[in-house]
N, C-alpha and C positions, 0 to 999 in steps of 0.2 A: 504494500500500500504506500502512494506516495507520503512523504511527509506533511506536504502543504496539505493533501489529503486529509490526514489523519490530522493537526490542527484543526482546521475546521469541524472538522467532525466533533472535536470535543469542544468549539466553540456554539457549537448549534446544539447540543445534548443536553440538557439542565443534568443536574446530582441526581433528580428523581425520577429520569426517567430512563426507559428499558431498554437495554441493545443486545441485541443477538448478531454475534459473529458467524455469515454459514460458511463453512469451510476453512474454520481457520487454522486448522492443525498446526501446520510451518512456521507459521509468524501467526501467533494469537494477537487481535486489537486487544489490550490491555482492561480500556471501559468496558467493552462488552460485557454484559452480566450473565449472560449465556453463550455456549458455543455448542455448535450442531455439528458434527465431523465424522468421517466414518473410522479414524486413529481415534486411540485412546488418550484420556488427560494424560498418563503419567510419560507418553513421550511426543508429548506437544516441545514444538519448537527446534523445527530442524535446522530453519535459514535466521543467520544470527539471531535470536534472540534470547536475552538474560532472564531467567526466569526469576533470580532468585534478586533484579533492582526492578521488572517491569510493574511492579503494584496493581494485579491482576484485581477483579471485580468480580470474574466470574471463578467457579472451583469445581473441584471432583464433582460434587452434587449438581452442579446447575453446567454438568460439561454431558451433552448427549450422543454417545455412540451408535452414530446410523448412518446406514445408504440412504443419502439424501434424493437418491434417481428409484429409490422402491416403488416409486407409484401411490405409496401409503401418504396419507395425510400425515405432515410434522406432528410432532407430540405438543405441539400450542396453539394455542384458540385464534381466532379471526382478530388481526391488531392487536396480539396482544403485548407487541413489541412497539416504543416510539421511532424508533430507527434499527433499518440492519443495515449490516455490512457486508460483503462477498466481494472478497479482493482477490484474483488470480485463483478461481476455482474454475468457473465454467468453463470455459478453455479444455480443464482436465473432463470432464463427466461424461457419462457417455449420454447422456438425456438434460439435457441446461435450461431445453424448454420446460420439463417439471420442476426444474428447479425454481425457475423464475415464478411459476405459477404460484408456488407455496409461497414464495417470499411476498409478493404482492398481498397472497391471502392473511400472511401473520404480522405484519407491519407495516405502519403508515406511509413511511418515509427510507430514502434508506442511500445506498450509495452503491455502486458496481465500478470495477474494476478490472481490466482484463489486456492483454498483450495489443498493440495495435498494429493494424495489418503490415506499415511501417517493420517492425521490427520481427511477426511473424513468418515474411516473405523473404528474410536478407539471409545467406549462408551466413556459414560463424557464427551466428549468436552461441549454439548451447556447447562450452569448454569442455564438459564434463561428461560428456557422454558416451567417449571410450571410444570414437571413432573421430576421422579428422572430420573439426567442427564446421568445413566450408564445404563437407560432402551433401550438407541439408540444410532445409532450409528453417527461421528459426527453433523450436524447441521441440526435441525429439518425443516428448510424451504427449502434444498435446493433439485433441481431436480435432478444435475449431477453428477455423478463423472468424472474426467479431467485427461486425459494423457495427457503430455505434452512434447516434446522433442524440440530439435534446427528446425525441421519442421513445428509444428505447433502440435495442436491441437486437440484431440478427446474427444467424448461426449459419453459416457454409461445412460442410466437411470440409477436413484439408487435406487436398489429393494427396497420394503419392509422389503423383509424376511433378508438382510443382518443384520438387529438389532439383530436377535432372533437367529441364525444361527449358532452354533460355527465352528469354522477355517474360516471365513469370515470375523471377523472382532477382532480388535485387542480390551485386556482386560483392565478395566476403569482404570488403574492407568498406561498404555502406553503413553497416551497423556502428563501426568503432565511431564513427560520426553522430550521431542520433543523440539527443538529449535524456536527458533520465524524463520530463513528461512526452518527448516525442514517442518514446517506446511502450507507453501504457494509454491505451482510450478511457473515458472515465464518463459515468451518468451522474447526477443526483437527479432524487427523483423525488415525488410527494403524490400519495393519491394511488401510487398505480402507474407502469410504463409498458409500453408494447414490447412483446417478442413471439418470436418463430425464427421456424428454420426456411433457410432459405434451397431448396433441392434444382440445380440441373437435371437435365434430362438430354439436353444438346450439347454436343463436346464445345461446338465454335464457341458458341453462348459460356462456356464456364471459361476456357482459355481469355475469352473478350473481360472476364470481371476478374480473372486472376491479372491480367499483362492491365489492366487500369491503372491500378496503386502508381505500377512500377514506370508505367509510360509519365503519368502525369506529374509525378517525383524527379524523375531524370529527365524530364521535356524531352523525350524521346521518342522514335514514332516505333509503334506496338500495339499486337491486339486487341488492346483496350482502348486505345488512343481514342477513335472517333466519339462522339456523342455526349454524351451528358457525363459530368462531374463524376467523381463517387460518390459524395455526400449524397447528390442528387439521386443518383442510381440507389445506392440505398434506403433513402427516405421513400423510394416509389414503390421499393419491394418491401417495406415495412406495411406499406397500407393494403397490399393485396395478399401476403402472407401471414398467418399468425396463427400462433400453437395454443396448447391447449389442454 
């Protein structure tokens, strides 16, 4: 979660009210008074974080171990959270539209968080994956790629062949450039936000939204180049798709 991120969040939260962290095993939000994850509390916190200076909120008892993609309703009532949090989950899950669903249903307000296409499409990013890192394209575990806009949210599978592809995916030394907010999309949200997944069916059609990012990033001419924005393109497939 970004830092200016995570500031606000605890400038907007008053003391008495509820936040639930979904997925936050790796790096727990500290306020959070609940955490929903399918790891257990006692080996939260794989990517730095101190457990023993973060002044946690939430604990063993108010920490719930689950498949948050079961299809089962969460174990908490409608709103019964003032804010959640879900930083760099969705990405991983294999169903993000149930995920979204519950979170809308258990809380007012809340915040997402997740890799931006920028930084999913660039060889190099993941160091540690035991293969050379510019043989793939951003992070070796994740399913999704993420449009994000002030509406909410959409889900692409992330092909295979994006790694090996060229005008698909941006070249290994793009990323060392990228800013720490260029490489994460982010929502806040209140009320409620759109998501679904977004399915090809036409190979030109998925090549045309993969080579976009990277055409109108590099002002280079590519599959995507023609036609309308991404933002654009995404906000049009927000209003005729949506999950459920």
């Amino acid at each position: 979660m970004l830092e200016s991120s995570a500031l606000r969040t605890l400038e907007r939260v008053g003391p008495s009210q509820l936040v639930l962290d979904v997925g936050g095993w790796a790096r727990p939000f500290p306020r959070a008074d609940w955490v929903i994850d399918l790891q257990p509390y006692d080996t939260r916190g794989l990517y730095d974080y101190d457990r023993d200076s973060a002044q946690e909120r939430f604990s063993a008892r108010t920490w719930v171990v689950r498949d948050i993609c079961d299809r089962e309703p969460w174990p908490f009532a409608d709103h019964q959270f003032d804010f959640a949090v879900c930083a760099h989950t969705l990405e991983d899950v294999r169903d993000p539209v149930w995920a979204c669903s519950e979170i809308v249903r258990v809380a007012r307000a809340g915040y997402l968080e997740v890799p931006s296409r920028l930084e999913e499409q660039s060889l190099g990013v993941d160091q540690g994956a035991g293969v050379a890192a510019a043989a793939f394209a951003g992070w070796s575990h994740h399913r999704w790629l993420c449009d994000v806009d002030d509406r909410g949210v959409q889900f692409v599978h992330k092909p295979h062949f994006l790694h090996a592809r060229a005008g698909l995916h941006f070249p290994a030394d793009f990323q060392a450039g990228l800013s720490e907010r260029e490489r994460v999309a982010c929502l806040w949200w209140e009320g409620g936000f759109e998501f679904g997944e977004r399915i090809f069916i036409d190979g030109a059609e998925l090549d045309a939204y993969l080579g976009a990012v990277v055409a109108e990033r590099l002002g280079a001419r590519g599959p995507g180049a023609p036609g309308r924005s991404l933002g654009q393109r995404a906000r049009r497939a927000l209003g005729r798709v949506r999950g459920g």
